[in-house]
N, C-alpha and C positions, 0 to 999 in steps of 0.2 A: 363638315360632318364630325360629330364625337363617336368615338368608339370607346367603348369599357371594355376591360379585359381584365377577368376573375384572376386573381393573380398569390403564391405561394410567400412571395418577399416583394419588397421596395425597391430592388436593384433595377441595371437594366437589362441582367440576365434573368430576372425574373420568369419562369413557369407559370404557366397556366392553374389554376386551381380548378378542379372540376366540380368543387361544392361552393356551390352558387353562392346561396344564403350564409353558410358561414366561414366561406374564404376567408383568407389573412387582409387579403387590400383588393382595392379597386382600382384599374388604371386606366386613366381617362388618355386620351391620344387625341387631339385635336388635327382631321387631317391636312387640314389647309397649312399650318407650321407642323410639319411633323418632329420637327424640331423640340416640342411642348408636348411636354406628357405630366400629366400627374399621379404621383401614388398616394393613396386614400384609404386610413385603417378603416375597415369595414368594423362600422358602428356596432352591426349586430349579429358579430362572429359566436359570442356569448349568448343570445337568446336561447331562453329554454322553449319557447313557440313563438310562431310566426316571423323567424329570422327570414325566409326567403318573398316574404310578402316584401315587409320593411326593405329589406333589401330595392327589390323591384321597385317599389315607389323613389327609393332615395336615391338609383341611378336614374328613373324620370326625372327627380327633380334636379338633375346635374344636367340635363340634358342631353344624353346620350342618344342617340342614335340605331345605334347596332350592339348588341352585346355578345360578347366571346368567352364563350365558359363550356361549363359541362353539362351536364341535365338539371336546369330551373323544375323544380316541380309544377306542379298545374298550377297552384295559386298564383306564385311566381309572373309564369307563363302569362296567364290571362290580366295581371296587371299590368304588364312589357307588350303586350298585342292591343289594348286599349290603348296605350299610348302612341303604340307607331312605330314601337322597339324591334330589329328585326332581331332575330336570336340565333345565332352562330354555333355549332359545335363542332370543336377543333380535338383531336386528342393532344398529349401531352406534348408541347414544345415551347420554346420561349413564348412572353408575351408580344413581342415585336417582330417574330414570326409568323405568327398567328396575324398580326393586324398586316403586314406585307402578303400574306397568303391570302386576307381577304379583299386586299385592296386590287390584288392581281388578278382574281378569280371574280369581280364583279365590275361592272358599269356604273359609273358612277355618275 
């Protein structure tokens, strides 16, 4: 399973970002090695419209699975639910607590 987590920095004390569409990075958690994670500047932190649609499709097209962020808006939303995205909302704590809080709190 991939998990994305909207994310404030690169590091691996990184913070959750709660704006979806124009977080700092994207970080990908692969759960099978959880060993492997990537951080990814979010392409379209800068769009003046439609940063959270774009967004949405370019973590489908990363494969993600589950996403951990703040409030996607509805465009967002209904491009991550076409795909099979489920959508997480965590408040503010690490990005790797967040993906351990979700990994704990579901059946995989």
């Amino acid at each position: 399973m991939i998990i994305c987590v909207t994310t404030k920095d690169n590091g691996p004390e990184a913070k959750i970002d709660p704006h979806f569409g124009r977080c700092a990075y994207f970080m990908f958690v692969d759960t099978d090695s959880m060993q492997e994670h990537e951080f990814v500047k979010n392409p379209y932190a800068a769009e003046s419209q439609g940063a959270g649609v774009k967004a949405a499709q370019y973590i489908t097209d990363h494969g993600a699975d589950v996403l951990i962020s703040g409030n996607p808006g509805p465009h967002a939303t209904s491009v991550m639910e076409t795909a099979g995205i489920k959508i997480v909302k965590y408040p503010e704590m690490s990005a790797m607590e967040a993906v351990q809080k979700f990994l704990g709190t579901n059946d995989l």
